[in-house]
C-alpha positions in Angstrom: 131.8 71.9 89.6 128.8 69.8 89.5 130.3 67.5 92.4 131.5 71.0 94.6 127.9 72.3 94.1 126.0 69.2 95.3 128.3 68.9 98.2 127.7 72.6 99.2 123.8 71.7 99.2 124.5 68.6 101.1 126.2 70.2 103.8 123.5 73.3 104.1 120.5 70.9 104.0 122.3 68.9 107.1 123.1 72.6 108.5 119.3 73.4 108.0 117.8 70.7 109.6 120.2 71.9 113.1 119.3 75.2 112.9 115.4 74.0 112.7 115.7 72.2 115.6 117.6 75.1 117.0 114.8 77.2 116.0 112.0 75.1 117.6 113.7 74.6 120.8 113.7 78.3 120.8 109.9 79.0 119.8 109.1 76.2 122.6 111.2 78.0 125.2 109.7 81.4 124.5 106.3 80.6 124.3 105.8 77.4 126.5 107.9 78.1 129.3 108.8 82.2 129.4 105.1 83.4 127.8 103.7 80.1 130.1 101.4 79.7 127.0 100.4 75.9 126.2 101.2 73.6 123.3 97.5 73.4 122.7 95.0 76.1 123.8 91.5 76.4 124.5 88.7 77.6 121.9 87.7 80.9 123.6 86.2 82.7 121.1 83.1 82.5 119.3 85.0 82.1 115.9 87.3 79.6 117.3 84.2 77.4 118.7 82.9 77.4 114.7 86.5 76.5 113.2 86.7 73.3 115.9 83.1 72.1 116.6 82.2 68.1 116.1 78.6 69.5 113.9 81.0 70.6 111.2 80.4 67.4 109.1 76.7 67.8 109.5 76.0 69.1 106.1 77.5 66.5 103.7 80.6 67.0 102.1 79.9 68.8 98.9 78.4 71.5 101.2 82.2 72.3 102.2 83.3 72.1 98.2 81.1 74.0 97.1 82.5 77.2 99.2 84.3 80.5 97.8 87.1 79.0 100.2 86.9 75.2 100.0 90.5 74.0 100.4 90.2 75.3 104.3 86.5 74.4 104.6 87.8 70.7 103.4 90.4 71.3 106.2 87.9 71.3 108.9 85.2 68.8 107.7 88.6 66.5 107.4 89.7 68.0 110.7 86.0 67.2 112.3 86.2 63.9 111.0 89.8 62.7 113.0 88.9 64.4 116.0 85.8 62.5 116.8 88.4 58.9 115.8 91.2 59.8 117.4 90.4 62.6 119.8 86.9 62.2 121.6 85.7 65.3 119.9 88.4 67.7 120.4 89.8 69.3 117.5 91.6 71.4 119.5 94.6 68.5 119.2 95.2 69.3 115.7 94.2 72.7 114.8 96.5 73.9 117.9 99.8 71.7 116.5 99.4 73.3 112.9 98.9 77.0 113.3 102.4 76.4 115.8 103.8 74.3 112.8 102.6 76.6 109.8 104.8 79.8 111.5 108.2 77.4 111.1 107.4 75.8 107.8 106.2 79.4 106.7 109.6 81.2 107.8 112.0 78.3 106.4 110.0 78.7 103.4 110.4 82.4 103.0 113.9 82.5 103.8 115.1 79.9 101.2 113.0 81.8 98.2 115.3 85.1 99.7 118.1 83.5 99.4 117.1 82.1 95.8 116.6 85.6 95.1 119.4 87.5 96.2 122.1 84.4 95.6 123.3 84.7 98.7 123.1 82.0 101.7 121.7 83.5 104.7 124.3 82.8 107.9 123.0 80.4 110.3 123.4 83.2 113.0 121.2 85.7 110.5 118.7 83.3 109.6 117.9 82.4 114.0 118.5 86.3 114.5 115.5 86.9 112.3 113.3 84.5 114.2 114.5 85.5 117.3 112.7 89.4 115.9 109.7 87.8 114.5 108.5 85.3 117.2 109.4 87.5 119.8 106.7 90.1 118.6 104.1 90.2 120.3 101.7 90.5 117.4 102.4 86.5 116.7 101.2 85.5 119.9 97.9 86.4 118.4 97.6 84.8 115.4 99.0 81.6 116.5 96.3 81.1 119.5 93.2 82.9 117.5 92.0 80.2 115.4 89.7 82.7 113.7 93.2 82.8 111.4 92.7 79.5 110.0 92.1 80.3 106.6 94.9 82.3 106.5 97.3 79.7 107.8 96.0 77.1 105.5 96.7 80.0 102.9 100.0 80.7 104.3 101.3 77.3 104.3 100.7 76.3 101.1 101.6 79.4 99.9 104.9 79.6 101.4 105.3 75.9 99.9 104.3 77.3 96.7 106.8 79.6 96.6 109.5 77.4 97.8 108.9 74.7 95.3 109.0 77.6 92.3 112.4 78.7 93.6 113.6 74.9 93.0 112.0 74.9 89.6 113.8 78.0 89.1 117.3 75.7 89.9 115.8 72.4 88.2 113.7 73.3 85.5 111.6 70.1 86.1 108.6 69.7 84.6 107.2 67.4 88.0 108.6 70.0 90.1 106.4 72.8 88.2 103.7 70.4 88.6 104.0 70.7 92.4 104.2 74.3 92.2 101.1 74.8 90.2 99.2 72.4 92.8 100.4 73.9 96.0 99.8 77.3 94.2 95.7 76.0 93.5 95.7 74.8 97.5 96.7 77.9 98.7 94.5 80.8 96.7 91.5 78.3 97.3 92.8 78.3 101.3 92.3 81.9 101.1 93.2 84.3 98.6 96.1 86.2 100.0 99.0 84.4 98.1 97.4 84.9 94.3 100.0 87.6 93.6 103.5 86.4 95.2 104.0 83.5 93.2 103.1 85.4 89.6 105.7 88.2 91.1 108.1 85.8 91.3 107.5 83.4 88.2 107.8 86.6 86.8 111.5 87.4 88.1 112.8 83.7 87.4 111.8 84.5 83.8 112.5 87.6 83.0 115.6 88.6 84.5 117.6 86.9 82.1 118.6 88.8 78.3 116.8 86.0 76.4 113.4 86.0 78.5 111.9 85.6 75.1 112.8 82.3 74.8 111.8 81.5 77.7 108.4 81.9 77.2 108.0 79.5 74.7 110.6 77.2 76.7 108.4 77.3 79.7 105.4 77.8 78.3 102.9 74.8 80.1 103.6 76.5 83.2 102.7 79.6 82.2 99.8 78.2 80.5 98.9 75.7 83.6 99.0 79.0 86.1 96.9 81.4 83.6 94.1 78.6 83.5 94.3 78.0 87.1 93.7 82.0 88.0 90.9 82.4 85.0 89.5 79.4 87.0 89.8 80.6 90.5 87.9 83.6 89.0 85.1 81.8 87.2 84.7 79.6 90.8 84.4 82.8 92.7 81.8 84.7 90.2 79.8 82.0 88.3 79.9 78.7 90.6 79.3 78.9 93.9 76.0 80.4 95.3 75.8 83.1 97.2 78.3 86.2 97.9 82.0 85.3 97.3 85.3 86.9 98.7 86.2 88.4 95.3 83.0 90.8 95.7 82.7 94.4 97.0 80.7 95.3 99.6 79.8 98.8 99.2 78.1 100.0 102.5 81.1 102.3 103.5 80.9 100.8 107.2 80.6 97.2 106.6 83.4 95.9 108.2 84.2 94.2 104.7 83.6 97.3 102.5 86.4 98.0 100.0 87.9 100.9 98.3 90.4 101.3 95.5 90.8 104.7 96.7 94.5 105.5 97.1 94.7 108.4 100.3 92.7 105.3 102.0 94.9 102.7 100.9 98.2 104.3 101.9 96.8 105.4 105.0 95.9 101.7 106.0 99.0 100.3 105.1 100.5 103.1 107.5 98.8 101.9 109.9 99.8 98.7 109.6 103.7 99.7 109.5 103.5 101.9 112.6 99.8 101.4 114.6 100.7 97.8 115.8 103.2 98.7 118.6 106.8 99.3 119.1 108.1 96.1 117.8 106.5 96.5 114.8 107.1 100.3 114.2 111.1 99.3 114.7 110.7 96.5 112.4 108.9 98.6 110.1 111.3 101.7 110.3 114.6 98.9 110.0 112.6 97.1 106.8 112.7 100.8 104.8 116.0 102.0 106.0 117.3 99.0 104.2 115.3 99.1 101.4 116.4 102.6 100.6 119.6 102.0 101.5 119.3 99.3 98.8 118.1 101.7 95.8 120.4 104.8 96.8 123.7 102.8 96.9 122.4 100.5 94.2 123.1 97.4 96.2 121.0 94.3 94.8 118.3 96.9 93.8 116.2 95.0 91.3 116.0 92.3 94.5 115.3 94.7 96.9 112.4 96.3 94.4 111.0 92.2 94.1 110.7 92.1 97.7 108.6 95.1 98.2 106.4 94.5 95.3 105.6 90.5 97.1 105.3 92.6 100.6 103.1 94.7 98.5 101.2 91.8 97.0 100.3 90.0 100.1 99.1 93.8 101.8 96.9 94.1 98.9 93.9 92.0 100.1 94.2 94.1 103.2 94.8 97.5 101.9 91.6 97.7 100.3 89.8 97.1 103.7 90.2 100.4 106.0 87.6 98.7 108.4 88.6 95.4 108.5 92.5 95.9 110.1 93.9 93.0 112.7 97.8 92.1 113.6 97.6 88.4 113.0 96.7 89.1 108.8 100.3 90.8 108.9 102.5 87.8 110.0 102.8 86.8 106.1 104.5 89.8 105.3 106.1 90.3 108.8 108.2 87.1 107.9 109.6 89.0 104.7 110.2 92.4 106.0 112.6 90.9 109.2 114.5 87.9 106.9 115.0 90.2 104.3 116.5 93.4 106.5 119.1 91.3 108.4 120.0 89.2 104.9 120.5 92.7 103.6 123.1 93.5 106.4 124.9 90.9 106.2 125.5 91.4 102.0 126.7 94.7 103.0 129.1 94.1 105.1 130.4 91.0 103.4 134.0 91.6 104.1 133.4 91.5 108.2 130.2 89.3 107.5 131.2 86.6 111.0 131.4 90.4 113.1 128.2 92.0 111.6 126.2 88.5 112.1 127.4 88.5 115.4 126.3 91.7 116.2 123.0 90.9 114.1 122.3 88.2 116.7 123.2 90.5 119.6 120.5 93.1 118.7 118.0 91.1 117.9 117.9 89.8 121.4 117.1 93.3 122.8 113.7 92.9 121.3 113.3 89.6 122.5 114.5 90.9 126.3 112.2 93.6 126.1 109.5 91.9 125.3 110.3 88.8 127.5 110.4 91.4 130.8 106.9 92.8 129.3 105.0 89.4 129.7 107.0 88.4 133.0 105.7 92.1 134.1 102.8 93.7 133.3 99.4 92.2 133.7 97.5 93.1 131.0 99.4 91.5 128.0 98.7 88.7 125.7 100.4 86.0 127.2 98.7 86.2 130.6 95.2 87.1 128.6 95.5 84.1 126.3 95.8 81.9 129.4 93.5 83.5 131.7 90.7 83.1 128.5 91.9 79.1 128.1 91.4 78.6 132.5 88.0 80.5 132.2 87.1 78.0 129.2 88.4 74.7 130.3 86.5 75.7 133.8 83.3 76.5 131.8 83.5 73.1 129.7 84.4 71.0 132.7 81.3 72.4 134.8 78.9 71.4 131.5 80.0 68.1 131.5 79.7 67.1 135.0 76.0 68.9 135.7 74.7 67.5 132.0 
C-alpha cells in the first residue's frame, strides 16, 4: 500500500511540475505578450521609489530590525544591497521577478493545502482552469506591478509556504518538518501580519478532526508550544519593543485612513464591498465562491471543509475588515486565490461520476472570463494594462532625461 502510495505521489509531483510550466507559459502569454505589460516594470509611484531606492541601507542594519515589520524591511536593505553589486542601482531587477514569482508559488501553495483538506486531488484541467480565473482578473494586474504591495507579498509567500509545509506535517508527522513550519510561520507574520490566523485555523483542523484529538495534544505538543510562544512574542515585539507606533495599534481619528473599528454593520459592509465593489470579475467570482459554499452546507457535501475554508478566507479579510477607509484590490489577491481553487475543486467533487466532462467544461468557462477581459485590454483605452505601461514610458523617459542633463 505503502509502495502504491509513493508511486501515486511520484507520478503527481512529475505531473505538477508540467502543469507549472504550463501555468507560467500561460501567465507570460497573458501579461507579456496579450496585456503588452513587461517582465520588469518601472517604479512610478512615490511608494514604489521608497521600496527600491539605493539610500535604503543608509541607516545601519539594526535600524531595519528593529521595525514593527522587519522580515520585509530586511528584504529591502538585503534587496538595496545586491542591486547596487549586481545591478548598477536598480532594484527594479529583483523586486519586479518576485512579486511575478510570489503569485505562482502562492497559488501552488494554496491549492496543495485544498487538496490536503478536502482528500481529493484537484484535476490538472481544474487546477489551470482556476488560474486561468484568477490571473485573468484584472485586479491582479495591480498588485503585481504596485510595489507598494511588498509587504504583503513577502507576507504572502511565506505564508502560503507556511501553510503548505503544515499540510506535509499533517502527512509526515516530522518533527524537522514542524520545525520549518514554525519558521516560515515567524517569516511571514513579521512580513506583515495578514497570515497570523490561517495557519492556527488549520493546525487546528489537522488536530482536531480526528475522535482522539486529546491525545493529540499531548502527542504534538512542542508544536503547539513552539507556535503559542512565537504569537505571545510577535505580540510583546509589536507593544513593548520597538519604538514608536506599531501595526497592532488603533488609530482612533474616524478618518485616518488607518482608523479601525470592531464595529460589526461596518465590518460586513466592507467585506461587501470587497465581494461585489471591485468589478465584474470579481462580483462573478464572488457570487460562484457562495453558491458553492452553500451548496456545500445544504446538501452536506464536505461541509466541515467547506466551513474551514471560509473561516481562513475570513481570517486573512480580518486585517482588512476592520479598516472601512483603508480598502484596495491588490490586499484581496490572498484570499482571491482561495475563493476560485476552492469553487472549481468543489465542482468537480460533485460531479465525480462525469468528473473528465465537468472539468472539461470547467476549463471551457473559465476562458470566457479570460476572453472578456483579454478583448477589454486589446479595446478600451483606459484600462490597467495600457495605464501601467504608459506610467513605466513616462518614467523611464523622466529617468533617462536626469541622467544625460546631470
Amino acid at each position: 500500500m505503502n509502495t502504491t502510495s509513493s508511486a501515486a505521489d511520484r507520478l503527481w509531483n512529475k505531473q505538477l511540475i508540467v502543469v507549472t510550466g504550463i501555468a507560467v507559459a500561460v501567465y507570460c502569454l497573458y501579461y507579456f505578450v496579450f496585456c503588452g505589460l513587461p517582465i520588469i516594470g518601472t517604479p512610478t509611484f512615490r511608494i514604489d521609489y521608497f521600496v527600491t531606492t539605493v539610500t535604503r541601507t543608509d541607516g545601519g542594519l539594526m535600524q531595519y530590525i528593529i521595525h514593527s515589520r522587519p522580515i520585509s524591511e530586511l528584504y529591502v536593505y538585503l534587496q538595496t544591497i545586491l542591486a547596487k553589486i549586481f545591478f548598477d542601482g536598480q532594484a527594479k531587477y529583483i523586486i519586479y521577478p518576485l512579486q511575478h514569482i510570489s503569485i505562482i508559488v502562492y497559488f501552488i501553495s494554496i491549492s496543495k493545502v485544498v487538496e490536503s483538506i478536502f482528500k481529493v486531488r484537484i484535476h490538472v484541467i481544474t487546477f489551470l482552469a482556476a488560474w486561468v480565473l484568477l490571473i485573468t482578473n484584472p485586479g491582479l494586474i495591480g498588485g503585481v506591478y504596485k510595489l507598494e504591495t511588498i509587504v504583503g507579498t513577502i507576507s504572502m509567500f511565506f505564508g502560503g509556504l507556511a501553510l503548505i509545509a503544515l499540510s506535509l506535517w499533517d502527512r509526515n508527522r516530522k518533527s524537522s518538518t514542524a520545525a520549518i513550519f514554525v519558521l516560515l510561520y515567524a517569516l511571514s507574520i513579521f512580513a506583515k501580519e495578514d497570515f497570523i490566523l490561517p495557519p492556527i485555523f488549520l493546525l487546528g483542523w489537522y488536530i482536531y478532526r480526528d475522535v482522539e484529538w486529546k491525545k493529540k495534544l499531548y502527542a504534538h505538543r512542542w508544536l503547539l508550544s513552539s507556535t503559542a510562544l512565537l504569537l505571545i512574542f510577535f505580540v510583546a515585539f509589536n507593544k513593548l519593543i520597538i519604538p514608536g507606533r506599531s501595526f497592532i495599534d488603533p488609530i482612533e481619528h474616524a478618518k485616518s485612513p488607518y482608523f479601525m473599528t470592531l464595529n460589526p454593520f461596518s465590518m460586513a459592509k466592507v467585506a461587501l464591498l470587497y465581494f461585489l465593489d471591485e468589478g465584474r470579475h470579481i462580483r462573478v467570482l464572488s457570487v460562484f465562491y457562495v453558491t458553492t459554499t452553500l451548496a456545500s452546507l445544504v446538501f452536506l457535501k464536505k461541509w466541515k471543509e467547506t466551513l474551514l475554508i471560509a473561516l481562513i478566507i475570513g481570517g486573512l479579510m480580518a486585517p482588512y475588515l476592520i479598516m472601512p477607509n483603508h480598502m484596495f484590490p491588490y490586499y484581496a489577491i490572498k484570499w482571491w486565490v482561495w475563493q476560485t481553487i476552492f469553487s472549481l475543486l468543489f465542482i468537480q467533487i460533485i460531479f465525480v461520476k462525469k468528473e473528465a466532462i465537468v472539468v472539461t467544461l470547467i476549463g471551457v468557462a473559465a476562458l470566457a472570463p479570460a476572453l472578456i477581459n483579454l478583448t477589454r485590454h486589446k479595446g478600451i483605452t483606459w484600462n490597467q494594462s495600457a495605464y501601467f505601461r504608459d506610467r513605466f514610458t513616462k518614467s523611464e523617459n523622466v529617468q533617462k532625461t536626469l541622467l544625460n542633463n546631470r
